[in-house]
C-alpha positions in Angstrom: 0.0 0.0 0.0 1.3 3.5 -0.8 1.2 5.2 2.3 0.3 9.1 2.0 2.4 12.0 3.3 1.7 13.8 6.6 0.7 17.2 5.1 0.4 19.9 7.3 1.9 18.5 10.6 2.1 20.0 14.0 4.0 17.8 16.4 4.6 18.6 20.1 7.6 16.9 22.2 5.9 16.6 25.8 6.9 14.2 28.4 4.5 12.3 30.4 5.5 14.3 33.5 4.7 17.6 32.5 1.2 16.2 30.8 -1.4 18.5 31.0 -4.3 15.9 31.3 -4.9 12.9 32.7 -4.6 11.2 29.3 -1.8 12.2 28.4 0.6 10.0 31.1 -0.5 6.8 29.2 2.6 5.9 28.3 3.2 6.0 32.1 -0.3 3.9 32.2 1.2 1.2 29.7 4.4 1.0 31.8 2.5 0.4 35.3 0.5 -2.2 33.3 3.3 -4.4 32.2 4.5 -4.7 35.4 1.6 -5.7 37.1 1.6 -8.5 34.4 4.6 -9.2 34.7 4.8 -9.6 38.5 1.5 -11.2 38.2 1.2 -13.4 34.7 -1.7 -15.8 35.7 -3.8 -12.8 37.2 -6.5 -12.2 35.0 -7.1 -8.7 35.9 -3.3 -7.6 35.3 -3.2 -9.2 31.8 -7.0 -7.1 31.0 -5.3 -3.9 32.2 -2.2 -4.4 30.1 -4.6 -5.5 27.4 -6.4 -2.0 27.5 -3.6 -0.1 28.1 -2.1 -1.8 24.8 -5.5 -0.9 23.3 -5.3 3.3 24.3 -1.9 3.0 22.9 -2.8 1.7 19.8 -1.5 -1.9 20.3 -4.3 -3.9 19.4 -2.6 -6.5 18.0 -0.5 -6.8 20.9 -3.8 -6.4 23.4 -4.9 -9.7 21.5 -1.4 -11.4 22.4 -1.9 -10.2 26.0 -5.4 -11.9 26.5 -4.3 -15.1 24.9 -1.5 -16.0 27.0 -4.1 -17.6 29.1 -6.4 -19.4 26.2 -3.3 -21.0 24.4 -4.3 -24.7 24.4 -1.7 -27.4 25.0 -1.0 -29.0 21.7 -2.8 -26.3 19.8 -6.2 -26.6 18.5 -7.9 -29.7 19.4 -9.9 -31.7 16.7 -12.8 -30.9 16.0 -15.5 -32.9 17.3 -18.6 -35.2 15.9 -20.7 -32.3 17.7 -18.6 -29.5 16.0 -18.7 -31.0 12.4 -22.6 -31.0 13.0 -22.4 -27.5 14.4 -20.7 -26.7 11.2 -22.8 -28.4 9.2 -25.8 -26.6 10.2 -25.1 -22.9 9.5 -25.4 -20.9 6.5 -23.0 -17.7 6.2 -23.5 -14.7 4.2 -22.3 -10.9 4.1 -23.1 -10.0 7.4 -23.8 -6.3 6.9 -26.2 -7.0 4.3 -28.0 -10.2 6.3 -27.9 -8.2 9.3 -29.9 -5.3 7.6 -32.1 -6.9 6.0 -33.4 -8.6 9.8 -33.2 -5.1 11.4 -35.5 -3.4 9.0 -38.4 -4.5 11.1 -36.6 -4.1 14.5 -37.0 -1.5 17.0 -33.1 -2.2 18.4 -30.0 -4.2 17.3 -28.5 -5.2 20.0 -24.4 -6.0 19.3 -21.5 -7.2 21.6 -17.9 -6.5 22.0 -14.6 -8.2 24.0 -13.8 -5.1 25.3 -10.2 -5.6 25.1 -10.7 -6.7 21.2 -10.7 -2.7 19.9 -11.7 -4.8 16.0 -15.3 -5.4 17.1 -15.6 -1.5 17.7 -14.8 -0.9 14.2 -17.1 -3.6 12.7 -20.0 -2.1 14.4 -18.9 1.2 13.1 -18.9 -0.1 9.6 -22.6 -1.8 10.6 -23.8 1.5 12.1 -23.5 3.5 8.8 -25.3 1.0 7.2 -28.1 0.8 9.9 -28.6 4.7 9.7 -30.0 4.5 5.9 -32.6 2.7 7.3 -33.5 5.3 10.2 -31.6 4.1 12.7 -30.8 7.4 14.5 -29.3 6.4 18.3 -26.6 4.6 18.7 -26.8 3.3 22.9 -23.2 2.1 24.5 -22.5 1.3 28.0 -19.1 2.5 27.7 -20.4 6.1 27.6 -20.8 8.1 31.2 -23.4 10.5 30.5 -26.8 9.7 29.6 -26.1 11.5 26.4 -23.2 12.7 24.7 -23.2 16.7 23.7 -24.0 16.7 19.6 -21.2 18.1 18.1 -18.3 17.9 20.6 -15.2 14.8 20.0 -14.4 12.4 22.9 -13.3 13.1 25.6 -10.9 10.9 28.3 -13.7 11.9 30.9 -16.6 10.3 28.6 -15.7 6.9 29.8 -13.1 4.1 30.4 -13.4 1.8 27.0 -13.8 5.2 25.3 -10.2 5.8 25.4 -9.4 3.8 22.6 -8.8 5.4 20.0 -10.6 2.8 17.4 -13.9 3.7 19.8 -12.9 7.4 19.4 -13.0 7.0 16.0 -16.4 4.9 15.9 -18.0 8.3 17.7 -16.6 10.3 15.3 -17.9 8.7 12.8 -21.4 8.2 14.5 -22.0 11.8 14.9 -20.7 12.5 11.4 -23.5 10.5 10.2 -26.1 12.6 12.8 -26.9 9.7 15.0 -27.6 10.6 19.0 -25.3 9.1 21.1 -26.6 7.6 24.7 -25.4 5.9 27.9 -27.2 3.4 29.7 -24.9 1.9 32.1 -25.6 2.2 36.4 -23.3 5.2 38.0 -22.7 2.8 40.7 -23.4 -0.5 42.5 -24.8 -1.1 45.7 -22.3 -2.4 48.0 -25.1 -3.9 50.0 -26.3 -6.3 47.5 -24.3 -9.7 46.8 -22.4 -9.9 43.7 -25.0 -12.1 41.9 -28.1 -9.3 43.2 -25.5 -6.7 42.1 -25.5 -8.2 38.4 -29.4 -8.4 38.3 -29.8 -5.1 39.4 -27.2 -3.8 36.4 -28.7 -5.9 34.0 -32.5 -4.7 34.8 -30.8 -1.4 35.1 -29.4 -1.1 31.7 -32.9 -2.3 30.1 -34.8 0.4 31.9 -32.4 2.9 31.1 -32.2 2.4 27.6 -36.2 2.5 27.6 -36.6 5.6 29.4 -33.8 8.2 27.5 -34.7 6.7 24.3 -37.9 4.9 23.6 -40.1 6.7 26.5 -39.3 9.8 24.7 -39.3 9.1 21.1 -41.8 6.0 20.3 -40.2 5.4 16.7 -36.9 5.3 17.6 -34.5 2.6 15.9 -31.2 1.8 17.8 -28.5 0.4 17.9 -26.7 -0.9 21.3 -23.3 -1.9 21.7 -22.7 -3.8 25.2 -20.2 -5.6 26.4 -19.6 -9.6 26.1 -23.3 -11.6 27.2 -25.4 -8.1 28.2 -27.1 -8.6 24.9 -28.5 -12.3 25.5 -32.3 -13.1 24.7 -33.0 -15.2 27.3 -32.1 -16.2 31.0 -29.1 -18.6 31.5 -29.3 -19.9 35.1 -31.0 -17.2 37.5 -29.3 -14.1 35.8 -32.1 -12.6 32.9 -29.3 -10.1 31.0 -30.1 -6.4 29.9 -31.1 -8.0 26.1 -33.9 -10.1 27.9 -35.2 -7.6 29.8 -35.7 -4.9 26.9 -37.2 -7.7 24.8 -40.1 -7.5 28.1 -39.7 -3.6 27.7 -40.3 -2.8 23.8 -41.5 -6.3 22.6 -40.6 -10.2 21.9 -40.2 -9.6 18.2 -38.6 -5.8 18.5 -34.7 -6.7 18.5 -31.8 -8.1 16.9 -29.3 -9.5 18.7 -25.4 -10.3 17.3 -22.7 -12.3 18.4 -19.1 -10.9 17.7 -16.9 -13.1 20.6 -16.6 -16.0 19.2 -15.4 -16.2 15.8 -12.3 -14.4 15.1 -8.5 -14.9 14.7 -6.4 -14.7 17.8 -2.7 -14.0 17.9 -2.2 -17.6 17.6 -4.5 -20.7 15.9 -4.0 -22.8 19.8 -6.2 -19.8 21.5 -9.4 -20.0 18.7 -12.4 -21.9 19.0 -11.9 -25.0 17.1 -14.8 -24.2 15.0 -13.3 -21.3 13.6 -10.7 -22.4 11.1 -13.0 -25.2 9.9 -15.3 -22.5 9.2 -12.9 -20.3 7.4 -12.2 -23.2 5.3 -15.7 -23.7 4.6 -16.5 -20.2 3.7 -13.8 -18.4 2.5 -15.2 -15.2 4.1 -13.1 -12.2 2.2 -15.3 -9.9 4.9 -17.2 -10.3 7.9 -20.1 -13.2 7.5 -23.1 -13.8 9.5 -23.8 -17.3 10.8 -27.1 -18.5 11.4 -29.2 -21.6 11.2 -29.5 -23.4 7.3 -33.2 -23.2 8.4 -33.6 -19.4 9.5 -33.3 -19.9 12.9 -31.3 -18.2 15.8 -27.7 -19.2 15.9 -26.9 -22.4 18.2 -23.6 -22.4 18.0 -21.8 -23.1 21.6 -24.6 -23.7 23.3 -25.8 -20.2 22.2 -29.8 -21.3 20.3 -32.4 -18.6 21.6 -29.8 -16.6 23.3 -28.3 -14.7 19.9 -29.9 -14.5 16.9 -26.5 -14.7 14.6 -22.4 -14.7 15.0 -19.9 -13.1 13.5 -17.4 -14.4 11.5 -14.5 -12.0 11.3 -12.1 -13.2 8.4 -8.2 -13.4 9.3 -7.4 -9.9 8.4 -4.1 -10.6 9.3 -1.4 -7.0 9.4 -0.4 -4.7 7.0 1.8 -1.5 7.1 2.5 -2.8 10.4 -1.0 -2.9 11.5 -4.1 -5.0 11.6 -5.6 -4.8 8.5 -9.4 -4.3 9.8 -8.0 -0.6 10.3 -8.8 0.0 6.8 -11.5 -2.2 5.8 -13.8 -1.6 8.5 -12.4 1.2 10.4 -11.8 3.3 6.8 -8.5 4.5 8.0 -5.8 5.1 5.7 -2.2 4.3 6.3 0.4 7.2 6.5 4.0 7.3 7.6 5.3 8.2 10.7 7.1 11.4 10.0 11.2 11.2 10.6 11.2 14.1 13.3 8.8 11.6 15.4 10.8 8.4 14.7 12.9 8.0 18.2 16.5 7.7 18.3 17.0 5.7 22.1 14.3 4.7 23.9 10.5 3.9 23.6 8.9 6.5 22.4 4.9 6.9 22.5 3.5 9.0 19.7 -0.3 10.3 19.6 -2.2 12.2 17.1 -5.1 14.0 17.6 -7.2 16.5 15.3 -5.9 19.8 15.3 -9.9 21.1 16.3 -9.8 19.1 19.4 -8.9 20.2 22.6 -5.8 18.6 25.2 -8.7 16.9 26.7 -9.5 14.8 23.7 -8.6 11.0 22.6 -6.3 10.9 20.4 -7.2 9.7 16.5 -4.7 6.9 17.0 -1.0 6.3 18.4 1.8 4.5 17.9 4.8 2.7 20.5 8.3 3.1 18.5 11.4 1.8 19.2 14.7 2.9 18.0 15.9 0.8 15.3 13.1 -1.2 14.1 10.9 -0.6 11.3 8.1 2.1 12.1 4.6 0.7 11.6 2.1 3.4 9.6 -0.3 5.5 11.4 -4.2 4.6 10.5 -6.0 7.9 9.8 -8.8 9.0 8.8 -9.1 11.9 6.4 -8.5 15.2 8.5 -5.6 17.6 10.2 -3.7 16.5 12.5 -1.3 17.1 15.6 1.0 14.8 17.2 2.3 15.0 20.7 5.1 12.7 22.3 5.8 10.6 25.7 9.3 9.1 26.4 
């Protein structure tokens, strides 16, 4: 790929130390991170925080690596079973922008999920959000946001939320707004210490539902949606005695009103030994060149891993694989364009954190996207998209 030239550039050297906001010390972030994994590799919680912080640095490919240190199996991937080839043998694929559109058009919500430290699902339902607006879809509903709506107009911020701070879900919002969609939160502010953990997740899940149902359908009776959760929020049904936010909106708005889509499964890992078994066999089956929805030969809900009446379809992501130094999913789905990393940023000792950011945003902002150099080795290509930009430093 010809990359483009960085045209006009204004680049500021800053250290973390002397940051002026909170955002800006994540290189300092990235650095506590790796130590807690490293003085803690089996701890689940220290690989997600290195995991994220890979992710606000713009090391998604390396957030995957993080996550699958514990799903590498022994031996790599195991056969596949009698049950599998059945499993496999009972799913049609097809484009899954265009199969998922054509279910929504007669859906009040489309409900899809994320791994939040897997920044590539952000940018699929980006791609899928521009698709669901030109059918009047006009809110786009994410627990990741803190306020119960997002200002019209104004760019991310590192206060609007944790997950947020990616720069791929940065560039989702951007997008979003571009395209004149209203931008909610649904999550709880806070839990109640005096529940027990499982009350505490039945009060969030109930929570979320009645949240997205009052500041959005309450006030506007035709609304279309689309909501981005996290991992199982947007299940169907109950699964032992916890009823998740998707079940509960179903009660709220109707039985027949959503859509909901599976993105955790299918999709390749850093390495072949920490995928589902399934999902090579069904790469080989279908050859997806983009993402492909999976659902039942006979129009039915997915039942894929134990999953029948809890989603209605999966996701499966092709092996986009890297290019320019970066995953390739940057540019198909995300619609970033690679650009070179201009000399005066490449680093001559050290690690050297670069960020760029619009020039219209403020120092509060996330950036566009960033990069981790080191001295010496080749530099991989910023993903932008069109736009003018400024580029700020931590060493």
């Amino acid at each position: 790929m010809r990359l483009r030239a960085l045209l006009p550039i204004t680049v500021f050297f800053m250290a973390a130390a002397a940051a002026a906001a909170p955002q800006l010390a994540q290189f300092d972030s990235l650095r506590e991170a790796r130590a807690a994994a490293t003085a803690r590799p089996a701890d689940t919680g220290a690989l997600t925080g290195l995991a994220n912080a890979q992710i606000f640095t713009g090391d998604a490919a390396g957030a995957l690596a993080t996550m699958d240190r514990g799903r590498m199996r022994p031996g790599g991937t195991p056969a596949l079973s009698e049950a599998d080839r059945r499993a496999l043998d009972s799913v049609q694929a097809d484009d899954a922008i265009r199969m998922i559109v054509a279910a929504a058009r007669d859906k009040r919500a489309v409900l899809i999920n994320e791994d939040h430290t897997v920044a590539m699902h952000r940018a699929f339902t980006q791609k899928l959000a521009v698709e669901l607006r030109k059918i009047g879809y006009r809110y786009f509903a994410a627990e990741a946001f803190n306020a119960p709506v997002l200002p019209n107009g104004r760019y991310l911020t590192w206060r609007d939320g944790y997950y947020t701070r990616d720069p791929v879900f940065a560039g989702m919002v951007r997008t979003l707004q571009a395209e004149g969609f209203t931008l909610v939160g649904y999550d709880i502010e806070e839990e109640d210490t005096a529940l027990s953990p499982r009350e505490r997740i039945a009060f969030r899940e109930r929570s979320q539902a009645r949240n997205i149902h009052e500041r959005i359908f309450a006030q506007d009776p035709d609304a279309k949606v689309l909501i981005h959760v996290g991992h199982h929020h947007l299940g169907k049904r109950q699964v032992g005695d916890i009823k998740p936010m998707g079940a509960h909106l179903r009660e709220l708005i109707g039985p027949e009103a959503t859509l909901h889509i599976d993105q955790l499964a299918f999709y390749a890992r850093s390495a072949q030994a920490a995928e589902d078994p399934l999902y090579r066999a069904l790469l080989d089956r279908h050859k997806p060149a983009a993402p492909m929805a999976l659902r039942q030969a006979s129009g039915a809900s997915a039942s894929l891993r134990g999953l029948g009446g809890f989603v209605d379809m999966h996701i499966l992501h092709p092996d986009y694989g890297l290019r320019d130094g970066r995953p390739a999913w940057l540019s198909s789905l995300a619609g970033r364009t690679a650009t070179s990393v201009p000399k005066a940023l490449l680093p001559q000792s050290g690690e050297r954190l670069v960020l760029a950011y619009d020039r219209e945003h403020g120092m509060d902002a996330v950036p566009v996207d960033a990069l981790l150099l080191t001295p010496g080795a080749p530099a991989p290509a910023f993903m932008l998209p069109p736009g003018r930009f400024r580029f700020e430093v931590q060493q």
